[in-house]
C-alpha positions as CSV (number, residue, x, y, z in Angstrom):
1,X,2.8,-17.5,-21.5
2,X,0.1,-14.9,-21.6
3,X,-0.1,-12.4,-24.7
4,X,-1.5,-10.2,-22.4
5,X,-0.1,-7.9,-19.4
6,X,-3.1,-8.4,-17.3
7,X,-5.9,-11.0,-17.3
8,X,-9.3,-11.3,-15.4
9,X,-11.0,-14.9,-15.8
10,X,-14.8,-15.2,-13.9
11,X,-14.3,-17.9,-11.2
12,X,-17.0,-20.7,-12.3
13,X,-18.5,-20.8,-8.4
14,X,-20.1,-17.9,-9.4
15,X,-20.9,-18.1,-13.0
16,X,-24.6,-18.7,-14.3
17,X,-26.4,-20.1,-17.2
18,X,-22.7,-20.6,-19.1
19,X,-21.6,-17.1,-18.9
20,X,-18.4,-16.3,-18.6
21,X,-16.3,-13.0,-18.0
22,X,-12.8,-12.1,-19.6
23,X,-11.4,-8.7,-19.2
24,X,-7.6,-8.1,-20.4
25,X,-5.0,-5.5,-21.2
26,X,-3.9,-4.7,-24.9
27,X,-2.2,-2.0,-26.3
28,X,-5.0,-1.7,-28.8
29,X,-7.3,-0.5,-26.5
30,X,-4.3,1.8,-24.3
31,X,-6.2,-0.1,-21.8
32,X,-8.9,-2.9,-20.8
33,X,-11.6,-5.2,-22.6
34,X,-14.1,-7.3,-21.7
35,X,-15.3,-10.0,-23.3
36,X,-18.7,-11.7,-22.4
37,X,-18.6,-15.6,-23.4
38,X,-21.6,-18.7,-23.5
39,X,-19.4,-21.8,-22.8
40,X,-21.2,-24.8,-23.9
41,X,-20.8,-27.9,-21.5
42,X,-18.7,-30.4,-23.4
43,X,-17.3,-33.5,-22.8
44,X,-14.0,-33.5,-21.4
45,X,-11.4,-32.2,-23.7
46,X,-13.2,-32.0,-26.3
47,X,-11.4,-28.5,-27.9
48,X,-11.3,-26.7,-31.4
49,X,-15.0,-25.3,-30.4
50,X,-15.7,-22.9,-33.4
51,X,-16.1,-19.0,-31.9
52,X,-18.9,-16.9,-33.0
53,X,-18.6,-13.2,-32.0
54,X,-21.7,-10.8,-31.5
55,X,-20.8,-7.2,-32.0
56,X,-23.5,-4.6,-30.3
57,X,-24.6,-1.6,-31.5
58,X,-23.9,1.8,-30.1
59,X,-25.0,2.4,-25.9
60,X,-24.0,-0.7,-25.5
61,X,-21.1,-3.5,-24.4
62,X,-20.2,-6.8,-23.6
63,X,-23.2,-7.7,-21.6
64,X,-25.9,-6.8,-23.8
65,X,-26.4,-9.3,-26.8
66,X,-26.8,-11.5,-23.4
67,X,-28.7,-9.5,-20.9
68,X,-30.9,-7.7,-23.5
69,X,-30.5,-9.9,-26.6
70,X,-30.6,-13.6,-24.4
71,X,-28.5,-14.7,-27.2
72,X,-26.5,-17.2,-24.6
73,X,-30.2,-18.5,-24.1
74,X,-31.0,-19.3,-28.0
75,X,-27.4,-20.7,-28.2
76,X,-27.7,-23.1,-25.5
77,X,-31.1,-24.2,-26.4
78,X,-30.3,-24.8,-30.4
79,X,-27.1,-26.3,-29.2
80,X,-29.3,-28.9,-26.6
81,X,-32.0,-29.3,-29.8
82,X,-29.1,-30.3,-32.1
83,X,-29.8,-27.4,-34.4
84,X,-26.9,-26.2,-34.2
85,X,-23.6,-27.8,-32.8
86,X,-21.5,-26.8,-30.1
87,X,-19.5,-23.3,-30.2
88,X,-18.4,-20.6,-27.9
89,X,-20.3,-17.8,-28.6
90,X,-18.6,-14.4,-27.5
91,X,-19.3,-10.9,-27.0
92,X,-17.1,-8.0,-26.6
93,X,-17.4,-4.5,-26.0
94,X,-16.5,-2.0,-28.8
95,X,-13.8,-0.7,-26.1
96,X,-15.9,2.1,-25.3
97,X,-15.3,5.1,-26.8
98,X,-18.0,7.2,-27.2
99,X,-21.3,6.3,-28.0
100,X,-19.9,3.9,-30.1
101,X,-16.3,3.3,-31.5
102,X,-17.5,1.9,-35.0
103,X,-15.4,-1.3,-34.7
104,X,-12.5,1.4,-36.7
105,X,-8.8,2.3,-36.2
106,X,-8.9,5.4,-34.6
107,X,-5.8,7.8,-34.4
108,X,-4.9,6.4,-31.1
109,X,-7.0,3.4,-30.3
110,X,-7.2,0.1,-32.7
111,X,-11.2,-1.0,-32.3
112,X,-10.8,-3.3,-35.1
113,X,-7.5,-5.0,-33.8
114,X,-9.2,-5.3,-30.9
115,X,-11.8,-7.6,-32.3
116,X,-10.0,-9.1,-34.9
117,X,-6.7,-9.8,-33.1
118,X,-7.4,-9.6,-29.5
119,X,-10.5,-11.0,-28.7
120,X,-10.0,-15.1,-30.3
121,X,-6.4,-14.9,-28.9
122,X,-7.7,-14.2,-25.4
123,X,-10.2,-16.8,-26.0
124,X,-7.7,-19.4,-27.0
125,X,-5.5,-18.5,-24.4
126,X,-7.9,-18.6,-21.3
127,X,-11.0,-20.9,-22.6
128,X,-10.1,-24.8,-22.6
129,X,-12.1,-25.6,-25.1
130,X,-11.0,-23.6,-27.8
131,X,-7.6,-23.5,-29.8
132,X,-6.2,-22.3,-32.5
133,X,-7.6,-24.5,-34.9
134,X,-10.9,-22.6,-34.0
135,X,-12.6,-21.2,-36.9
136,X,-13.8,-17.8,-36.1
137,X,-17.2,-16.0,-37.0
138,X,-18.5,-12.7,-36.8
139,X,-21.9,-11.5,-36.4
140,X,-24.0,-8.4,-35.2
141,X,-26.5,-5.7,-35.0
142,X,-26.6,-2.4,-35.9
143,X,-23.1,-0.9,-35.8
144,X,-22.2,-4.2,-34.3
145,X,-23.4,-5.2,-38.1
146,X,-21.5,-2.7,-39.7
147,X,-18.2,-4.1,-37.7
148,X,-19.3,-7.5,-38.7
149,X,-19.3,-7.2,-42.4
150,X,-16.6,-4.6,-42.3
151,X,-14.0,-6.6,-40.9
152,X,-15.1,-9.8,-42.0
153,X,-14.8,-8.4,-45.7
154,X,-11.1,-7.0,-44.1
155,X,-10.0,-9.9,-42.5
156,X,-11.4,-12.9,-44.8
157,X,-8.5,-14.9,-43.8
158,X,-9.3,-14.3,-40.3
159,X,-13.4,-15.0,-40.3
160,X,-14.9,-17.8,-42.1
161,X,-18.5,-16.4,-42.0
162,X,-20.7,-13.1,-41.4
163,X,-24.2,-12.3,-40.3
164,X,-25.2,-9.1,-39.8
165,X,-28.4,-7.1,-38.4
166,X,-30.1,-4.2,-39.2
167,X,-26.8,-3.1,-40.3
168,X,-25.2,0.1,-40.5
169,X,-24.0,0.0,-44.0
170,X,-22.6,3.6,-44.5
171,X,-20.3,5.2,-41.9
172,X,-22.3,8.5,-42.1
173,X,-25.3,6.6,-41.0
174,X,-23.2,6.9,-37.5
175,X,-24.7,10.2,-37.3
176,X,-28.0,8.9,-36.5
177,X,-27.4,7.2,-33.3
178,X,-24.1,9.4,-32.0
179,X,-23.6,12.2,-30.0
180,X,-20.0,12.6,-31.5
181,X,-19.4,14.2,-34.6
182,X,-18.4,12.1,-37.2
183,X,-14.5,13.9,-37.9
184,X,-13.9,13.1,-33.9
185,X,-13.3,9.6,-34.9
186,X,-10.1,10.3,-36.4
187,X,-9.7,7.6,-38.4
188,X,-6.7,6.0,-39.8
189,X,-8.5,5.6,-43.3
190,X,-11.2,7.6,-44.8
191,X,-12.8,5.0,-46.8
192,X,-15.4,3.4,-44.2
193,X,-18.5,2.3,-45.9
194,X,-19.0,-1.4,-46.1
195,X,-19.0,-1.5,-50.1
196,X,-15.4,0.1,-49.9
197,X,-14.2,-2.7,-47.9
198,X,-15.5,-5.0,-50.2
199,X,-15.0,-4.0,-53.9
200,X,-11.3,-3.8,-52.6
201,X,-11.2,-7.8,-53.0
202,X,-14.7,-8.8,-54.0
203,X,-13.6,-12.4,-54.7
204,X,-12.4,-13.5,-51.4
205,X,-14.8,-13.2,-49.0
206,X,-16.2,-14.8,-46.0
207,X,-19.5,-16.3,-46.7
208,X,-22.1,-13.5,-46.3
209,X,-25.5,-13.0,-45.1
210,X,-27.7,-9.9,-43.6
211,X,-31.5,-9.3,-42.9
212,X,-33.2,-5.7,-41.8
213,X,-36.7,-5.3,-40.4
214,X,-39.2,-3.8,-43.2
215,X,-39.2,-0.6,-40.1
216,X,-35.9,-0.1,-39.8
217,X,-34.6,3.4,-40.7
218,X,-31.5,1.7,-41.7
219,X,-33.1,-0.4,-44.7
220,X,-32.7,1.9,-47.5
221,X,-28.9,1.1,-47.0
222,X,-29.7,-2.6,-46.8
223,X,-30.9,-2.6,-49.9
224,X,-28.2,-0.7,-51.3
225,X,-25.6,-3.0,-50.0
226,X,-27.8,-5.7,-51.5
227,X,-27.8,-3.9,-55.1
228,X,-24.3,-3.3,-54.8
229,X,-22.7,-6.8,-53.9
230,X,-24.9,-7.7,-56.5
231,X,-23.0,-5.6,-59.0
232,X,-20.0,-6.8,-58.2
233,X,-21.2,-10.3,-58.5
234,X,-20.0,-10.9,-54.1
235,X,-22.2,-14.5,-53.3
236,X,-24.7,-13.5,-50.6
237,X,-27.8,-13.8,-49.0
238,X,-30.0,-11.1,-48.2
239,X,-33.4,-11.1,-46.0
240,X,-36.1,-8.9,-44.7
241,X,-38.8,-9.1,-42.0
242,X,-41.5,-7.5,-40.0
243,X,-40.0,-5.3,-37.8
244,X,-37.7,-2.3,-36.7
245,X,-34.6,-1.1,-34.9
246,X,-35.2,-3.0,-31.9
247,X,-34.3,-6.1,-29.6
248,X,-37.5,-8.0,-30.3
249,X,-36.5,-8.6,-33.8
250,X,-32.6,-9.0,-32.5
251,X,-33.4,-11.9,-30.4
252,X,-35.5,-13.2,-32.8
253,X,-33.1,-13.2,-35.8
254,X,-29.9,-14.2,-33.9
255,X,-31.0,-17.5,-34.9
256,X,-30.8,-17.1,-38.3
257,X,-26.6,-16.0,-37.7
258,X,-26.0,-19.2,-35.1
259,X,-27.7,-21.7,-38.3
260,X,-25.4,-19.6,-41.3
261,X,-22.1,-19.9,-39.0
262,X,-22.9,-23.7,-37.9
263,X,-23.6,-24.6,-41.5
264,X,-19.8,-22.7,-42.3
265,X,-17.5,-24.1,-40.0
266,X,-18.5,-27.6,-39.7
């Protein structure tokens, strides 16, 4: 039996290059999600596949870390390399609100349960080749990166690695990309920078890594994050490169999260 009211499923006849489309009904949202999946061709029953989400960054939703980022594309050719082994790589919206909903608990709306609960049991429930002996690991860009290592740091019994990108580290670093004001959230909790997450429980953690471009507006709160996991002696591994805020260095770097998860869950 479903866990959901409603359930959409992409009919394969019409699916390309391993993309698949899930949209579904949850209370968390008062509405509908999509999710955006890469499902690897396996042999037959073949199941357990590990489940790496991607988390966008504000504008966006489920389609982008695919139809801007390619990152079904570097999947599927790592996976056909051996680089990395097989694993369903999903992408969800941030359900929408706004110009971004932060990946948070709103007063009326649960973003994070959304991710956190919703998305792998939709997943387990409608893709074959997962189950729920699936480990699960979250990843992504910008405030997709600031959900990643958020509620992997919240939910370290849920996630069993994170990767973020040109993170958001600080919640008031919203304010640069949102047309919102930042007290419209309405937040369950007011404690919503990435280090307040963390120094909650600094022991047990998911295993952590993040890179920023050497451009990015956002690096000065890298490196913070850096200094500060540091300090509270959180295991980590912290990068950066040539380049900004941008997709080119996105679909470049997405790499680097597909190697850290494959070398976690297997």
């Amino acid at each position: 039996m479903s866990s959901f009211r409603t359930i959409e499923l992409s009919d394969d006849v019409f699916e390309n290059s391993g993309l698949r489309f899930l949209t579904v009904k949850t209370p968390n949202l008062k509405g509908r999600g999509d999710i955006c999946l890469y499902v690897p061709n396996v042999i037959e029953n073949l199941t357990d596949l590990p489940i790496y989400i991607l988390l966008h960054g504000v504008y966006g939703s489920a389609w982008v870390w695919a139809m801007k980022g390619g990152a079904h594309l570097t999947a599927k050719h790592m996976m056909e390399r051996g680089t990395i082994r097989p694993a369903i790589i999903a992408m969800p919206s941030d359900g929408l609100w706004g110009d971004g909903s932060g990946y948070l608990a709103h007063e009326a709306q649960d973003f994070a349960q959304w991710i956190v609960t919703d998305v792998p049991k939709a997943i387990r429930e409608n893709i074959s080749c997962a189950s729920e002996k699936s480990k699960i690991c979250i990843g992504g860009l910008s405030m997709g990166g600031y959900g990643a290592l958020k509620l992997g740091a919240e939910f370290p019994d849920v996630f069993s690695a994170i990767s973020a990108h040109s993170a958001i580290t600080k919640f008031s670093e919203m304010a640069l990309f949102v047309e919102e004001a930042l007290d419209s959230f309405k937040l369950c909790d007011t404690e919503n920078d990435v280090i307040d997450v963390i120094k909650r429980n600094p022991k047990d953690l998911p295993a952590i890594r993040f890179d920023c471009g050497k451009n990015d507006d956002l690096l000065e709160g890298n490196r913070l994050l850096h200094g500060q996991l540091d300090s509270f002696g959180v295991n980590h591994t912290y990068e950066e490169f040539a380049g900004g805020h941008e997709w080119e260095y996105w679909q470049k770097h997405v790499e680097s999260s597909f190697r850290f998860f494959d070398g976690q869950v297997w």
